[in-house]
MARBA-849932 format. One record per atom (N, C-alpha, C): x, y, z. Coordinates in steps of 0.02 Angstrom, whole numbers, padded with zeros to 5 digits, always signed. Atoms other than C-alpha are relative to their C-alpha. Example, Ala and Ser with C-alpha at 12.3 -4.5 7.8 and 13.67 -1.06 7.14 Angstrom:
+00045-00059+00000+00615-00225+00390+00045+00060+00000-00042-00059-00003+00684-00053+00357-00039+00055+00037
% end
This chain:
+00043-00043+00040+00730-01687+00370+00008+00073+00022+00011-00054-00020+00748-01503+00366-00057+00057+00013+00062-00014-00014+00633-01401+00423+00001+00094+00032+00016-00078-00005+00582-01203+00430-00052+00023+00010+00062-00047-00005+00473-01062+00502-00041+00043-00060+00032-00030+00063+00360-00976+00379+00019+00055+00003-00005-00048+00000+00403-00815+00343-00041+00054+00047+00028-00072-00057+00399-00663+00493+00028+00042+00014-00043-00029+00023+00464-00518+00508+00046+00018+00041-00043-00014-00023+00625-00482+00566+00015+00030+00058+00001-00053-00055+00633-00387+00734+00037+00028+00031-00092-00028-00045+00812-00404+00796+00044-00001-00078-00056-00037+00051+00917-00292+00678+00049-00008+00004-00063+00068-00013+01065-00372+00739+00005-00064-00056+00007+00056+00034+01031-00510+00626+00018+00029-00079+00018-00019+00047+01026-00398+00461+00076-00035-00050-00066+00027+00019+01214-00461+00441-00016-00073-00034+00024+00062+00007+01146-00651+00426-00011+00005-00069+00038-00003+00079+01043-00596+00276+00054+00014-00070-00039-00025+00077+01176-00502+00181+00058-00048-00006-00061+00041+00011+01306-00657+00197-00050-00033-00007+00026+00055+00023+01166-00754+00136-00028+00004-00075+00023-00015+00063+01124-00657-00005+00068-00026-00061-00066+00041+00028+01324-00703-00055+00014-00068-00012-00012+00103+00002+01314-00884-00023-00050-00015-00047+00024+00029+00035+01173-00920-00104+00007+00039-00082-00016-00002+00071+01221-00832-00280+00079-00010+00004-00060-00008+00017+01404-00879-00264-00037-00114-00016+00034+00064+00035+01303-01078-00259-00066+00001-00044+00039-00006+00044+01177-01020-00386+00013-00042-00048-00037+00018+00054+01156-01129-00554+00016+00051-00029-00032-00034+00045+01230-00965-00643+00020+00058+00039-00047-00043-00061+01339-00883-00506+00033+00079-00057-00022-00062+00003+01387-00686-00543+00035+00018+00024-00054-00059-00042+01504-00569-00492-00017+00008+00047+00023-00008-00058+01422-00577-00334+00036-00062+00035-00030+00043-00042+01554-00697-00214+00010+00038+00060-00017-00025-00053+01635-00664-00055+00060+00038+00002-00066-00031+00026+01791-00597-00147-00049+00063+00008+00024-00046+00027+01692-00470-00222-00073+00053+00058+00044-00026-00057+01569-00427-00069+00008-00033+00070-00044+00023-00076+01676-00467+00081-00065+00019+00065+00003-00017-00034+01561-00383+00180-00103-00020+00015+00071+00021-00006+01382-00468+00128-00031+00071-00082+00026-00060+00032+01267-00366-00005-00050+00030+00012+00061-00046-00028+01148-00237+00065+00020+00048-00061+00007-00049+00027+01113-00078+00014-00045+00053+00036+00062-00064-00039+01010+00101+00074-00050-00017+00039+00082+00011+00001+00847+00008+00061+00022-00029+00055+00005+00074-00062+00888-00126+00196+00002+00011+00048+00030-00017-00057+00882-00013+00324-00054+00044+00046+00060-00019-00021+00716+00054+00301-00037-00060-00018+00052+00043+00018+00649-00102+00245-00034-00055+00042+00021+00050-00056+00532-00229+00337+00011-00065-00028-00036+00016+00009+00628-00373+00326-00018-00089+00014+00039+00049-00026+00538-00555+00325+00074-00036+00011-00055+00049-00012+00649-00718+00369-00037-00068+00005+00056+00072-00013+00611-00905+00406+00080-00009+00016-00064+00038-00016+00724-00997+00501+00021-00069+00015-00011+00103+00018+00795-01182+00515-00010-00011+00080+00009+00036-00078+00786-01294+00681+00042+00032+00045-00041-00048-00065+00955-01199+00748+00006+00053-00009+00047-00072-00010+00854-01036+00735+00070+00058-00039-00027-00025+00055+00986-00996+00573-00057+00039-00055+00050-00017+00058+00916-00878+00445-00003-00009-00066-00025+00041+00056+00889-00989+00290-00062+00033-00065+00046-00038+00062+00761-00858+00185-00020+00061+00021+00028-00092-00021+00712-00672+00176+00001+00021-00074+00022-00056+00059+00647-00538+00065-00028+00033+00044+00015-00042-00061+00617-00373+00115-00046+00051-00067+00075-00025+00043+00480-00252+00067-00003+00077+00025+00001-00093-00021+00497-00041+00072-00065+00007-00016+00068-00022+00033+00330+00055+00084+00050+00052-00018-00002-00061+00049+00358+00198-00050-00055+00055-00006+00048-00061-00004+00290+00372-00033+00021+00042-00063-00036-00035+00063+00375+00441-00196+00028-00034-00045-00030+00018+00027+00437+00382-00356+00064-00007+00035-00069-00024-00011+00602+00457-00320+00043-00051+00066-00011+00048-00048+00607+00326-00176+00034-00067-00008-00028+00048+00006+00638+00200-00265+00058-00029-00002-00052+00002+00026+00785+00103-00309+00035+00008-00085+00012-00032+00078+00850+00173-00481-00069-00005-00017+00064-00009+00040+00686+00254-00523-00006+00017-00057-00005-00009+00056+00740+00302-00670-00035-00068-00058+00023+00049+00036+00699+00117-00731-00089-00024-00013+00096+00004-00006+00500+00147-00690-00017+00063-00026+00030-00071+00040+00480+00322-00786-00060-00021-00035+00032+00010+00055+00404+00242-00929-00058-00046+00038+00068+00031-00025+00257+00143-00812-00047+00052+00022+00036-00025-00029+00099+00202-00796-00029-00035+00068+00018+00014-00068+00075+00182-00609-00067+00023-00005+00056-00039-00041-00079+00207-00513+00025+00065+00055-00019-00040-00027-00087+00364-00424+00006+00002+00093-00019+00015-00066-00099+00311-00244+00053-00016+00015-00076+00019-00019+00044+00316-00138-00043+00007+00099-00067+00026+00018+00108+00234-00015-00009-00044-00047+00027+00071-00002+00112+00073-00094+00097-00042+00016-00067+00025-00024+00265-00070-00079+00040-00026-00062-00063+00024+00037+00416-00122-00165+00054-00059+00039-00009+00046-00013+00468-00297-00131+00087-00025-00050-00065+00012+00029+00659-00350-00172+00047-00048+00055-00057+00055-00043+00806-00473-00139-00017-00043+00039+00017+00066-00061+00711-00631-00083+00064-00064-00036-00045+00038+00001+00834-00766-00052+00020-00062+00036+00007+00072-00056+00839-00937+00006+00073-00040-00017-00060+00034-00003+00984-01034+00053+00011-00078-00058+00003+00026+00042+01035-01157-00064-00016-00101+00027+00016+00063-00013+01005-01317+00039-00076+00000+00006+00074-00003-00011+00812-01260+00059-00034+00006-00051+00059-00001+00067+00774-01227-00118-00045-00059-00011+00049+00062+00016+00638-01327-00197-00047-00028+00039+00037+00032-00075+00543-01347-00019-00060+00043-00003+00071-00042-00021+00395-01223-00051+00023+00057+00033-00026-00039-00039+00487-01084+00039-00011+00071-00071-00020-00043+00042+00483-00952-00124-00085-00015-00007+00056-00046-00002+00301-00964-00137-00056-00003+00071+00015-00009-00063+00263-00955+00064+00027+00115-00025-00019-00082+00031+00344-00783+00003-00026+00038-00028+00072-00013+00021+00228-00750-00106-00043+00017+00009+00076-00011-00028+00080-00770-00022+00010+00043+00055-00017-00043-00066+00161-00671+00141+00006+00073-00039+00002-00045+00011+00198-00552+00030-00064+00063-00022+00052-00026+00030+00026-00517-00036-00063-00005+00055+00046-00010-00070-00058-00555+00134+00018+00066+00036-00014-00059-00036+00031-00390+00197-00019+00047-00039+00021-00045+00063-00022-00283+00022-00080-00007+00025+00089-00002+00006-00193-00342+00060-00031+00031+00100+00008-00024-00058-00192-00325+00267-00009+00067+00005+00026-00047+00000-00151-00161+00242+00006+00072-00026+00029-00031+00049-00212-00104+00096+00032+00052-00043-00041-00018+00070-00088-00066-00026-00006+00013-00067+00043+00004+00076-00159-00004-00203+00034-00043-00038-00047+00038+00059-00012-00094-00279+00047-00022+00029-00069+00046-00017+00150-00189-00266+00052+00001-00024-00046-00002+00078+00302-00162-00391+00042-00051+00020-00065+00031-00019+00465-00272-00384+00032+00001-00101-00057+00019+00053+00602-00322-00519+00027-00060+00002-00014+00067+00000+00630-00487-00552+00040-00038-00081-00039+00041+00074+00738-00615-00684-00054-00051-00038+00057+00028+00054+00625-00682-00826-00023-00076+00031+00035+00050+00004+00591-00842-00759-00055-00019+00082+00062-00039-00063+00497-00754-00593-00046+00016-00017+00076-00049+00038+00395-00644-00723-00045-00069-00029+00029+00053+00032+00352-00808-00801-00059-00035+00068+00024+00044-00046+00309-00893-00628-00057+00056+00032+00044-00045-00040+00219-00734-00546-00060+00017-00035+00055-00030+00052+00095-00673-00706-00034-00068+00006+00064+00061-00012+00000-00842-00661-00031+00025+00050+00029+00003-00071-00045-00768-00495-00029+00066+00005+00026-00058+00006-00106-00598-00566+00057+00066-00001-00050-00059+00020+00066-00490-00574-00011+00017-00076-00006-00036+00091+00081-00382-00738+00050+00011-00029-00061-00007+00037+00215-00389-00842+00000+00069-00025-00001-00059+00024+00261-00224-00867+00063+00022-00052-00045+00001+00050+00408-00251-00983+00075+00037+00027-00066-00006-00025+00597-00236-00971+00008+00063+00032-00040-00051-00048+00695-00132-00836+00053+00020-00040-00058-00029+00018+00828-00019-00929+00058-00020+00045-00070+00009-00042+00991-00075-00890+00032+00054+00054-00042-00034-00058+01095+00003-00732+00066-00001+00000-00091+00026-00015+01276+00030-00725+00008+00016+00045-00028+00018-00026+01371-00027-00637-00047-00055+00058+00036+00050-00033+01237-00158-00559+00004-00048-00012-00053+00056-00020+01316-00300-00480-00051-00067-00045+00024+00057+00037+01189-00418-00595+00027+00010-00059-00007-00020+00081+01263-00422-00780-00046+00003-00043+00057+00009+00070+01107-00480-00854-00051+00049+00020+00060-00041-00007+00996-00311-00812-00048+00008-00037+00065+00020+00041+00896-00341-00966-00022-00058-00017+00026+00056-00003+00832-00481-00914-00049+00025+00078+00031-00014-00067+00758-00417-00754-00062+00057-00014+00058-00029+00018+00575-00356-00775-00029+00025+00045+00051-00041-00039+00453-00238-00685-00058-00037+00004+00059+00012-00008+00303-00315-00594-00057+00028+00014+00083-00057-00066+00132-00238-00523-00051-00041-00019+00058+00064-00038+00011-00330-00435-00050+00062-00004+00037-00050-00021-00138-00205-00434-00069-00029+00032+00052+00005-00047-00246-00328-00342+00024-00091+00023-00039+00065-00034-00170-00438-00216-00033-00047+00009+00056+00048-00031-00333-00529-00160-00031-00045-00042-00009+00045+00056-00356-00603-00330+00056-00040+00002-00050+00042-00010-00187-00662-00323+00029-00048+00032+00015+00073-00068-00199-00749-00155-00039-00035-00019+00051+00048-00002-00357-00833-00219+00024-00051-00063-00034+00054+00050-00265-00878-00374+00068-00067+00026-00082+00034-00043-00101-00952-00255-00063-00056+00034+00028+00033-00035-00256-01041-00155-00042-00052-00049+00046+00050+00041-00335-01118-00303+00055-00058-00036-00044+00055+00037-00174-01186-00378+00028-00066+00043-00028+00064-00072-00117-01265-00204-00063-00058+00026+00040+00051+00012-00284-01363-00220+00014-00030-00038-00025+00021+00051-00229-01428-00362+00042-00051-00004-00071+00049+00014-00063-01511-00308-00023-00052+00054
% end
């Protein structure tokens, strides 16, 4: 039986390599694999953000890192990644708040509860401490799964060129503008099952 830590956050930066050859493996075994392989990103896929970002993980029995998503606080639009694709949202005016991207679980752990341990970690740290809001970008069948738990569909992300996903209009803008609802909604459904 396999078996993983809950999501914590990252501490040895040494490791950040792990993540970005995991972000490759698991969409090169995705069901609908992209231009994202090991041909095509020899070197893992990061980016700017990943080395200001706080950087969760969970790891297997031989203390491998088999899930992460990482989470920038934002003091400025202009911070973001292509902000150009959030012009048209009316935000709240508080800043900082966070921007949550590239969670990714290995492909032998899917289906184990591990994507909404993510979830709830993610909105236990918005609420700890005290984040007016939350944004991310996600593929339609996230926006579908997250707007049960109080995210807002804020409607399509303008395409990006040259961004290594093909389907960019399919990838939607979220905002949580109240995490503590959302945990209670994640806590009422897990009664449930």
């Amino acid at each position: 039986m396999k078996t993983f830590t809950e999501p914590e956050v990252l501490t040895d930066k040494s490791r950040l390599q792990e993540i970005f050859d995991l972000r490759v493996y698991a969409w090169e075994k995705s069901p609908s694999p992209v231009n994202i392989n090991r041909k095509t990103y020899p070197n893992g896929l990061f980016d700017k953000f990943d080395q200001s970002a706080i950087h969760k993980v969970s790891y297997n029995e031989k203390n491998e890192i088999i899930a992460a998503e990482r989470v920038n606080i934002i003091h400025n639009l202009e911070d973001l990644p292509h902000p150009e694709q959030f012009a048209n949202i009316d935000l709240p005016d508080k800043r900082p708040f966070l921007y949550s991207s590239r969670l990714v679980i290995h492909p032998e752990y899917r289906k184990m509860g591990l994507k909404e341990l993510y979830d709830i970690a993610r909105l236990q740290f918005q609420v700890e401490n005290d984040f007016a809001f939350s944004l991310a970008k996600t593929f339609l069948f996230r926006t579908k799964e997250l707007t049960k738990f109080g995210w807002e569909d804020c409607g399509e992300a303008p395409p990006i060129k040259d961004y290594p996903f093909p389907y960019g209009e399919n990838i939607l803008i979220i905002l949580l503008k109240n995490a503590q609802t959302a945990l209670d909604n994640f806590e009422e459904i897990s009664k449930r099952r």
